[in-house]
GUVO-167427 format. One line per field, with one value per residue: residue in three letters; x, y, z of N, C-alpha, C in turn; residue number from 0. Coordinates in pm, whole numbers, plus 50000, padded with zeros to 5 digits. Example, Ala and Ser with C-alpha at 12.3 -4.5 7.8 and 13.67 -1.06 7.14 Angstrom:
% GUVO-167427
r: [ALA,SER]
n.east: [51319,51285]
n.north: [49431,49775]
n.up: [50780,50708]
ca.east: [51230,51367]
ca.north: [49550,49894]
ca.up: [50780,50714]
c.east: [51320,51290]
c.north: [49670,50003]
c.up: [50780,50787]
k: [0,1]
***
This chain:
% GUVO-167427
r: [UNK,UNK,UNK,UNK,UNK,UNK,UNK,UNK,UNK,UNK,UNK,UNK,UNK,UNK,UNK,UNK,UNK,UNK,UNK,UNK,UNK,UNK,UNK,UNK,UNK,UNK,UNK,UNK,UNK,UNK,UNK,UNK,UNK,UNK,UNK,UNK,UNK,UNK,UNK,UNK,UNK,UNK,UNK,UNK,UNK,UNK,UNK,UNK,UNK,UNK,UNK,UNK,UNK,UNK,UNK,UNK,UNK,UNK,UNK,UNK,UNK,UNK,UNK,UNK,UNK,UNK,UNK,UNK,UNK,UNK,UNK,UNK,UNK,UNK,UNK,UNK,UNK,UNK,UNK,UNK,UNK,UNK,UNK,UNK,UNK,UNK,UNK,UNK,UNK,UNK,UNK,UNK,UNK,UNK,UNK,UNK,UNK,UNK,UNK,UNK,UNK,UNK,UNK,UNK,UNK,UNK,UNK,UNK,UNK,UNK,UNK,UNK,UNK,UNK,UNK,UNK,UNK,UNK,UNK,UNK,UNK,UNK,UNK,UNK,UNK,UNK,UNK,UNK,UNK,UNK,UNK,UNK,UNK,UNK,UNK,UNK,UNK,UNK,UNK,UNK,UNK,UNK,UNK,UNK,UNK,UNK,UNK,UNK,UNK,UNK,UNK,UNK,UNK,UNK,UNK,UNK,UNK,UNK,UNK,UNK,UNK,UNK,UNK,UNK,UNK,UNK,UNK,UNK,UNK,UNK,UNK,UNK,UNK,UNK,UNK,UNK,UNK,UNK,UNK,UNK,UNK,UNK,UNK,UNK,UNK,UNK,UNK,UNK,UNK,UNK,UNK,UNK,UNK,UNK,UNK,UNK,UNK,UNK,UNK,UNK,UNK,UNK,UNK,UNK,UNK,UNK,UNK,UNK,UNK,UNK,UNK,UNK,UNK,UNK,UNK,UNK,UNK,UNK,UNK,UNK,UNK,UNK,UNK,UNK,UNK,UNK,UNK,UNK,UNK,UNK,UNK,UNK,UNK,UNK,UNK,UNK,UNK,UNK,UNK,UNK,UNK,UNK,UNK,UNK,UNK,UNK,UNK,UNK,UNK,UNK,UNK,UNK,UNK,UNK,UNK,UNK,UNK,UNK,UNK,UNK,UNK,UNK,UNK,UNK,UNK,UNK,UNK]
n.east: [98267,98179,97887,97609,97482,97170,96993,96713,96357,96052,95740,95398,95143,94809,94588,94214,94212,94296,93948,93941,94107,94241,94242,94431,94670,94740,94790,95008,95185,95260,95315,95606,95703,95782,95943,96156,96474,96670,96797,96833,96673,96479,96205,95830,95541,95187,94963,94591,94502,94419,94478,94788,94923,94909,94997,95265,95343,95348,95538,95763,96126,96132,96271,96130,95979,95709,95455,95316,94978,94972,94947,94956,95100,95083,95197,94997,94669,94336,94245,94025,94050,94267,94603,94929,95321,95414,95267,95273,95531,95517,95322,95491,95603,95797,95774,95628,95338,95322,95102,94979,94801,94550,94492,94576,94409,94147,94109,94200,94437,94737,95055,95164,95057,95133,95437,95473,95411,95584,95816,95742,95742,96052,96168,96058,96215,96110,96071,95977,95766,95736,95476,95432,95316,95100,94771,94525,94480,94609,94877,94802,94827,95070,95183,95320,95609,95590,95410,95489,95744,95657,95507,95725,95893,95711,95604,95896,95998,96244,96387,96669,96982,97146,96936,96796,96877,96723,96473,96187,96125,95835,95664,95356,95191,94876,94645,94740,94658,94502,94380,94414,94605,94987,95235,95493,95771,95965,95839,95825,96126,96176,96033,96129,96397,96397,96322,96518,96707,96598,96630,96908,96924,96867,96972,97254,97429,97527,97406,97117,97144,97160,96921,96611,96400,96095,95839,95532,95161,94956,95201,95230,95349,95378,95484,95675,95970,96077,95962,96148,96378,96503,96689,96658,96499,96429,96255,95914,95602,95322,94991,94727,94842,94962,94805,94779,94934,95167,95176,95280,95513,95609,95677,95857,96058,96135,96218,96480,96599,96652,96810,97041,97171,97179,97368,97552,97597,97744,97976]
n.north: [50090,50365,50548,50541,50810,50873,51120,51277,51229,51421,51384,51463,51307,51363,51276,51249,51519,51861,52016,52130,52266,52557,52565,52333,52445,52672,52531,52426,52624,52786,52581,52575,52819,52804,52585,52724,52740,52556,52212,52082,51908,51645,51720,51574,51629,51458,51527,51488,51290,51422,51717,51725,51776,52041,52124,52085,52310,52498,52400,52433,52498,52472,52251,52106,51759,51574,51340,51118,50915,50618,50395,50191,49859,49813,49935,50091,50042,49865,49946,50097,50361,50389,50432,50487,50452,50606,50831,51001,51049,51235,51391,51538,51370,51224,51054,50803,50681,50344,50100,50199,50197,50235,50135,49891,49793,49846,49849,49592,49542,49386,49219,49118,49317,49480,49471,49398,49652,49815,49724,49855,50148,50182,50074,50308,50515,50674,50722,50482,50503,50299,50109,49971,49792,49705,49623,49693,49461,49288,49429,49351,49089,49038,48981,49191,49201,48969,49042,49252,49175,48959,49130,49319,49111,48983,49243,49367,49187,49003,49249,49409,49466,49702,49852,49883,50102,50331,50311,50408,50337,50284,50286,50252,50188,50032,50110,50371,50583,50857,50795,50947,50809,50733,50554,50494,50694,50467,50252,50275,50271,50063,49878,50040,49930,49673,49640,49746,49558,49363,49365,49431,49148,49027,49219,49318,49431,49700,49824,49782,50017,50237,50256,50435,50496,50587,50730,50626,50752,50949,51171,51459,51813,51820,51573,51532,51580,51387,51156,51157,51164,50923,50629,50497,50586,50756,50982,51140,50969,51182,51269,51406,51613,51745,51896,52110,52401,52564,52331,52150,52252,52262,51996,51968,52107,52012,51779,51843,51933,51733,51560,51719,51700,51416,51418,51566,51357,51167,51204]
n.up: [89598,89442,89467,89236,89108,89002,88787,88891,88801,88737,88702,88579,88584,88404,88379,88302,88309,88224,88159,87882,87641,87624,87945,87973,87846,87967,88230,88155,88055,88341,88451,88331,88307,88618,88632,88441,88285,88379,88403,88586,88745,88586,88396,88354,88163,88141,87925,87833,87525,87337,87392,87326,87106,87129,87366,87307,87164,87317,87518,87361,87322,87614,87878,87966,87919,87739,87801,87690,87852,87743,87495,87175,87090,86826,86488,86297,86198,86194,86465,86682,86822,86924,87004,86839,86878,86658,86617,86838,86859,86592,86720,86953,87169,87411,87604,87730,87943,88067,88157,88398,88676,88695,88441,88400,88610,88610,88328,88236,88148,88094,88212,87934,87763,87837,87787,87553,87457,87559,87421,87159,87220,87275,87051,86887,87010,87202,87550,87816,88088,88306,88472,88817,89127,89416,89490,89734,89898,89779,89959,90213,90234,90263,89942,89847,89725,89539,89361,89256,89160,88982,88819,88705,88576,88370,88232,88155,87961,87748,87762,87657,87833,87760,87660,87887,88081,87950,87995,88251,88552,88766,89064,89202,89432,89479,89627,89723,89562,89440,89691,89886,90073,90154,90106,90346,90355,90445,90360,90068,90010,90050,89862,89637,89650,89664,89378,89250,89317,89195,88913,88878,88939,88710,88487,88534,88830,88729,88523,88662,88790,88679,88625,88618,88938,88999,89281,89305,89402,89571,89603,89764,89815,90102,90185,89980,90022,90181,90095,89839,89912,90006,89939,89724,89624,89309,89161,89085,89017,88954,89041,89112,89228,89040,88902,88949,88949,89142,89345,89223,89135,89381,89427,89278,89359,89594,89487,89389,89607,89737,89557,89613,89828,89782,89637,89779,90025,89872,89830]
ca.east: [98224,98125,97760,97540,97363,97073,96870,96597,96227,95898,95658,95326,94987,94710,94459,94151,94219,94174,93885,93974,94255,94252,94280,94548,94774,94770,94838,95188,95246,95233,95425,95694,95748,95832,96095,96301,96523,96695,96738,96915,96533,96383,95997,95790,95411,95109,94806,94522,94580,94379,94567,94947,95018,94901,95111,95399,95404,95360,95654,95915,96229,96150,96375,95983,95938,95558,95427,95104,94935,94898,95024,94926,95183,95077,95211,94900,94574,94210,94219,93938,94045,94382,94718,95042,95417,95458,95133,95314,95622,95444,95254,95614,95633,95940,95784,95493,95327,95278,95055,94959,94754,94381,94507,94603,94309,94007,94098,94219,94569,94797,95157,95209,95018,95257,95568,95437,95389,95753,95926,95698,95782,96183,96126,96008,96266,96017,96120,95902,95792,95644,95400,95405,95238,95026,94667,94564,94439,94780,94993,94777,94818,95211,95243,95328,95700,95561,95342,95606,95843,95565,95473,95878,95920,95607,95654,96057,96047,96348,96471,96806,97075,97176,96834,96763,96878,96678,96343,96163,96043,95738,95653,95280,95080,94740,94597,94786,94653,94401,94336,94485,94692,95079,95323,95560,95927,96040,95787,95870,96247,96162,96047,96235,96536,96341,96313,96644,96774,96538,96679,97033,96959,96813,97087,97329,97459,97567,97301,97049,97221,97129,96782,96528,96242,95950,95740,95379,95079,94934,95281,95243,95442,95427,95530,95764,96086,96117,96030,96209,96542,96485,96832,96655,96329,96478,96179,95786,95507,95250,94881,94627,94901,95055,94724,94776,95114,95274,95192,95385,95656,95686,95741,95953,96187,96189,96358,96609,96663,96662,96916,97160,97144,97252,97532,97678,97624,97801,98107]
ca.north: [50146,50509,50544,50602,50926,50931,51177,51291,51255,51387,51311,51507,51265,51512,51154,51275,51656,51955,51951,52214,52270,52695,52522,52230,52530,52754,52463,52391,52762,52781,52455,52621,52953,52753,52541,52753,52680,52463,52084,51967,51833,51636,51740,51569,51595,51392,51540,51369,51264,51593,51834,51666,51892,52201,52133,52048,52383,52543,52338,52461,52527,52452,52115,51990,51660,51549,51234,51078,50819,50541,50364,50077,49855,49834,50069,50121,49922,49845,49973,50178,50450,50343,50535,50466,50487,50677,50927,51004,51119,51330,51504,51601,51343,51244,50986,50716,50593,50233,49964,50231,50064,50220,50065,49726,49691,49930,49803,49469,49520,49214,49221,49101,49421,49642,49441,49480,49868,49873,49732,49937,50214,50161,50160,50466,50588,50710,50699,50446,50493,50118,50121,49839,49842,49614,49618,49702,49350,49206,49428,49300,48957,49032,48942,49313,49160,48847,49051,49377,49104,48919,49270,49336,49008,48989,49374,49366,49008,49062,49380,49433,49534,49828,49948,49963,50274,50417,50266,50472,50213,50353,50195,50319,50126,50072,50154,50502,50617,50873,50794,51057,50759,50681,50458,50584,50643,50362,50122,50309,50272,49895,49833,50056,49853,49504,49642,49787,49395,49228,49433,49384,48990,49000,49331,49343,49593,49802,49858,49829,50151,50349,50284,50549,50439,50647,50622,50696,50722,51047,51231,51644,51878,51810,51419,51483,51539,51277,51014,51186,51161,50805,50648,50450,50691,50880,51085,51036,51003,51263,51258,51489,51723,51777,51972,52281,52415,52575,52209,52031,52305,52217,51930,51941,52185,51892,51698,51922,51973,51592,51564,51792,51602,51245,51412,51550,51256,51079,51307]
ca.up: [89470,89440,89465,89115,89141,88865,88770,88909,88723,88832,88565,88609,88509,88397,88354,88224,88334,88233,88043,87767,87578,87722,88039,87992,87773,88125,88333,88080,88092,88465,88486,88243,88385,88740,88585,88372,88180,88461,88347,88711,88766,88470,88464,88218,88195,88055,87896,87746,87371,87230,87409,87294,87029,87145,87514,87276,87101,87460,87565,87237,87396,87722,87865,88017,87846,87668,87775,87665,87906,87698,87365,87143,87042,86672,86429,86220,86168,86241,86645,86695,86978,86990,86928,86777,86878,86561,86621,86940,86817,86536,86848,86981,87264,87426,87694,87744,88046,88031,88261,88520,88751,88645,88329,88414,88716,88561,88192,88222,88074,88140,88182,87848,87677,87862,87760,87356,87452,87620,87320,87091,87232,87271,86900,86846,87055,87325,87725,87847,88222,88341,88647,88922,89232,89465,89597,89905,89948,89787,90075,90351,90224,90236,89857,89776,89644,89453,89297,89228,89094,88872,88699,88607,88491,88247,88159,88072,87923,87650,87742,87643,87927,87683,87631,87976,88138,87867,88053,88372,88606,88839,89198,89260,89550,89386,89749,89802,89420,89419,89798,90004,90146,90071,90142,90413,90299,90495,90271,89991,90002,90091,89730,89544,89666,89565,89233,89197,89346,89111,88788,88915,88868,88541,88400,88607,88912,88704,88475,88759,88925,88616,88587,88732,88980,89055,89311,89280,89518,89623,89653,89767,89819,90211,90182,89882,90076,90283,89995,89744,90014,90010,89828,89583,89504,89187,89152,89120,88954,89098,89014,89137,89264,88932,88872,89070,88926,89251,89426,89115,89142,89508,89414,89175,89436,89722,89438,89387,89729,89765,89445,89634,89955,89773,89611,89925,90079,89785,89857]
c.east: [98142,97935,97705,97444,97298,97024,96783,96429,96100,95837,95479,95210,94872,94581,94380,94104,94329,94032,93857,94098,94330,94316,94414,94678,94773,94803,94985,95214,95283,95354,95573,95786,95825,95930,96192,96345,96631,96697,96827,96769,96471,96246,95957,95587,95297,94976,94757,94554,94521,94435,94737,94937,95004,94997,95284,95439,95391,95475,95815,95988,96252,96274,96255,95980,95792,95538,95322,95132,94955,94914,94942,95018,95175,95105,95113,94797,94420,94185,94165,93979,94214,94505,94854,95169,95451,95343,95189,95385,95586,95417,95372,95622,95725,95909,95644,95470,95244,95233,95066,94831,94596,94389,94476,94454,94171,94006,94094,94376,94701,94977,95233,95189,95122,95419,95533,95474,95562,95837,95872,95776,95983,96173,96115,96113,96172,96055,96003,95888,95694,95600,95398,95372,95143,94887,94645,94571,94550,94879,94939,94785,94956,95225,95293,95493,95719,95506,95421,95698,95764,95529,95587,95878,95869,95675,95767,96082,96126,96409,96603,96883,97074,97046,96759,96724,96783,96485,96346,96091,95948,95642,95527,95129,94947,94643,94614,94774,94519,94275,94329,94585,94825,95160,95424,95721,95973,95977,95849,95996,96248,96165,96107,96340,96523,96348,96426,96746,96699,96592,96853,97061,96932,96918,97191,97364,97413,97506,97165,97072,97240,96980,96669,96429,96214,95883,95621,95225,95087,95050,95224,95321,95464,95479,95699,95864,96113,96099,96145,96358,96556,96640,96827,96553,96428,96379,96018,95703,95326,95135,94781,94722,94945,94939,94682,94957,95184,95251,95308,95492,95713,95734,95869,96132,96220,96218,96477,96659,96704,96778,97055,97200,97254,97372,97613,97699,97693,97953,98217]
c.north: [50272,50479,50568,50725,50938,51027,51236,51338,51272,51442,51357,51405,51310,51407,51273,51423,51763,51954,52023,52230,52429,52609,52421,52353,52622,52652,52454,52531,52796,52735,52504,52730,52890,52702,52621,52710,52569,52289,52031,51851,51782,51617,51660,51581,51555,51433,51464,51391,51396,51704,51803,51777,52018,52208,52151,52189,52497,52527,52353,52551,52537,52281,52029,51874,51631,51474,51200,50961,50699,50512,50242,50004,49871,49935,50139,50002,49984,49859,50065,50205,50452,50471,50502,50517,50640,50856,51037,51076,51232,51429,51582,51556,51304,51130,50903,50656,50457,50154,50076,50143,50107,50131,49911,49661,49708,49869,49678,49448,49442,49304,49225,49240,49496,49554,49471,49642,49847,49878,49848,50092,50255,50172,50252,50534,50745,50639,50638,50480,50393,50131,49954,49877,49684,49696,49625,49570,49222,49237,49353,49132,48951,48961,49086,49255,49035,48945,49177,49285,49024,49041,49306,49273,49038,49129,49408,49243,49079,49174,49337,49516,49658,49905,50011,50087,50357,50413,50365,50326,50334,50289,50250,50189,50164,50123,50285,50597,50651,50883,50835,50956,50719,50672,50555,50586,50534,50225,50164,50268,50070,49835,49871,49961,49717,49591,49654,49608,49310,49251,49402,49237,49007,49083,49340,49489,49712,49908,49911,49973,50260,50353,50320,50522,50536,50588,50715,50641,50837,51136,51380,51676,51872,51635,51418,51470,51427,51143,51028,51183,51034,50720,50586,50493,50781,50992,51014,51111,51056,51271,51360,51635,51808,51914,52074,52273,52440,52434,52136,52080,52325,52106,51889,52050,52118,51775,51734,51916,51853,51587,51635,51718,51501,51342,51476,51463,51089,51145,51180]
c.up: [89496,89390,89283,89127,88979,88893,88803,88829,88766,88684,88639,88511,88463,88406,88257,88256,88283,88169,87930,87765,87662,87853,88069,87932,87937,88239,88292,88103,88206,88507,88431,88289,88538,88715,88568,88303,88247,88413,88499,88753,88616,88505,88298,88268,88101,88029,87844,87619,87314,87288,87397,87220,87058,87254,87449,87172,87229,87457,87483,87284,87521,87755,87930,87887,87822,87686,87743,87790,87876,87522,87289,87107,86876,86595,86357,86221,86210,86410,86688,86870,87027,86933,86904,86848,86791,86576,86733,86966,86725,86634,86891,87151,87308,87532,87693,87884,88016,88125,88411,88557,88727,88528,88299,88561,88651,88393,88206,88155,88168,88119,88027,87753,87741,87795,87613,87404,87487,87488,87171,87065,87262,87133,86861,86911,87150,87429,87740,88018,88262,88478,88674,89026,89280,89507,89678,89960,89954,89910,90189,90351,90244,90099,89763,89670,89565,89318,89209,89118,88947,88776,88609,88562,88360,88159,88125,88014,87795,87614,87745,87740,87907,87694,87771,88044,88058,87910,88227,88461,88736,88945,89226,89342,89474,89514,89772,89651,89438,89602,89887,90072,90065,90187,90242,90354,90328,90349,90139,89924,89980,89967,89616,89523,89600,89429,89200,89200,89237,88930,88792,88880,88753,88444,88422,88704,88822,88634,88558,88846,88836,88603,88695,88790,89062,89134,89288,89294,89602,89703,89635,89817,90010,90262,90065,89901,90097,90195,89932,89779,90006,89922,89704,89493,89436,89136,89185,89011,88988,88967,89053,89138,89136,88846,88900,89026,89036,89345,89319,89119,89245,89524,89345,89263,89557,89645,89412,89525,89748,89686,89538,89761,89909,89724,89749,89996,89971,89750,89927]
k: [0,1,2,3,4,5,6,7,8,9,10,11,12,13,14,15,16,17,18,19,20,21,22,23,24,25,26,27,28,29,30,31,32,33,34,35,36,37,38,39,40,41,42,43,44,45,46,47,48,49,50,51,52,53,54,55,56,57,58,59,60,61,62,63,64,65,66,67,68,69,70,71,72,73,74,75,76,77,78,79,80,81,82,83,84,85,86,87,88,89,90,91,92,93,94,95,96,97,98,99,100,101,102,103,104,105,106,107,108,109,110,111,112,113,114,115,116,117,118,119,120,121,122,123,124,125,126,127,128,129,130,131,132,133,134,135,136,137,138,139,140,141,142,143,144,145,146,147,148,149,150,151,152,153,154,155,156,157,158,159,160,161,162,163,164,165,166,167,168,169,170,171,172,173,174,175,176,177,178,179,180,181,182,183,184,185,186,187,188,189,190,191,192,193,194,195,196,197,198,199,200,201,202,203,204,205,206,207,208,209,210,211,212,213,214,215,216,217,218,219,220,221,222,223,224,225,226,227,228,229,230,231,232,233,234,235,236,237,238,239,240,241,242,243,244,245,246,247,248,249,250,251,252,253,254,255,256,257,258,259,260,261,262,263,264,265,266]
***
């Protein structure tokens, strides 16, 4: 069977940076001008919630995608601080990150809150991208694929086959986040593949072999090759780097280069 070549997605996190709007609008400009008008690479990137609409009238007619951080599932109500599917789309977003791992370790957010957010957002017709990842304390215990497999479960409970492909899945070592340390391709590739095998049981092949996994854990532009070559890393989700445009648009050119790679080697 002829290989599946997806995609490639690198998905820029901005967390709780820049810290003016001037400043986050010259980082998208930056980021913008480097792309092009090019869509062989899908770029998407996540400011904080008060700079969304201004990034997203930056971003008009570019093919960069808008993500916010961070969703509620509820469509409206009494949730002081919280934000809406629907609020989301208004802004002019196009993607959500859900159950990254400050989220789920620094908050307390449970599998189950990210599976609400997932289907929430499938709703809305917003790209979800779902973080999993282990502890340092989980890899050295060797439960990094109990605990990888326990996060999919919880967080896709009743996804639909169909709706799949339409989900980002996002592999980021809670150890190599923020730390200067990351996973080596070899580990890397290791869990992509568990995930891609653990989605395969639950969707099937075939489905599994469309849906896009990120990894993410202090990727730069001198590591990004060699993951990003990897045959089941489809792109990543880059954090500090994504904050210096020519580092994010080196990255974003050792996925391309990576991208051209699998298809010749899918010749």
């Amino acid at each position: 069977m002829a290989q599946t070549l997806r995609p490639p997605l690198i998905a820029g996190n901005w967390k709780m940076n820049p810290a003016t709007a001037d400043e986050a609008e010259t980082l998208a400009k930056d980021v913008m001008a480097g792309v092009g008008p090019a869509a062989d690479v899908h770029v998407a990137i996540a400011p904080a919630f008060v700079h969304l609409q201004r990034i997203d009238l930056v971003l008009d007619g570019s093919p960069i995608g808008l993500a916010a951080q961070n969703m509620h599932w509820m469509p409206s109500g009494a949730y002081t601080g919280e934000i809406s599917a629907a609020m989301l789309q208004d802004a002019g977003c196009t993607h959500v990150i859900l159950g990254h791992s400050e989220r789920r370790h620094g908050l307390g957010e449970t599998d189950a809150d990210v599976n609400r957010k997932l289907h929430a957002a499938l709703a809305a017709k917003l790209i979800p991208i779902v973080c999993v990842g282990e502890t340092r304390a989980e890899r050295e215990a060797d439960h990094t694929r109990d605990v990888v497999a326990t996060q999919l479960e919880g967080s896709l409970a009743g996804l639909e086959a169909d709706l799949a492909p339409g989900v980002v899945i996002a592999y980021e070592p809670v150890w190599a986040i923020g730390t200067g340390l990351n996973a080596t391709p070899e580990q890397a590739q290791e869990v992509h593949a568990f995930i891609r095998a653990k989605l395969s049981e639950r969707l099937g092949a075939a489905t599994a072999a469309r849906v896009v996994v990120l990894y993410g854990g202090s990727v730069k532009p001198d590591n990004a090759l060699e993951l990003l070559g990897q045959a089941d890393v489809d792109g990543a989700l880059v954090g500090g780097a994504s904050l210096k445009a020519a580092d994010f648009l080196a990255i974003i050119a050792a996925a391309r280069t990576a991208a051209a790679h699998k298809r010749g080697a899918a010749r």
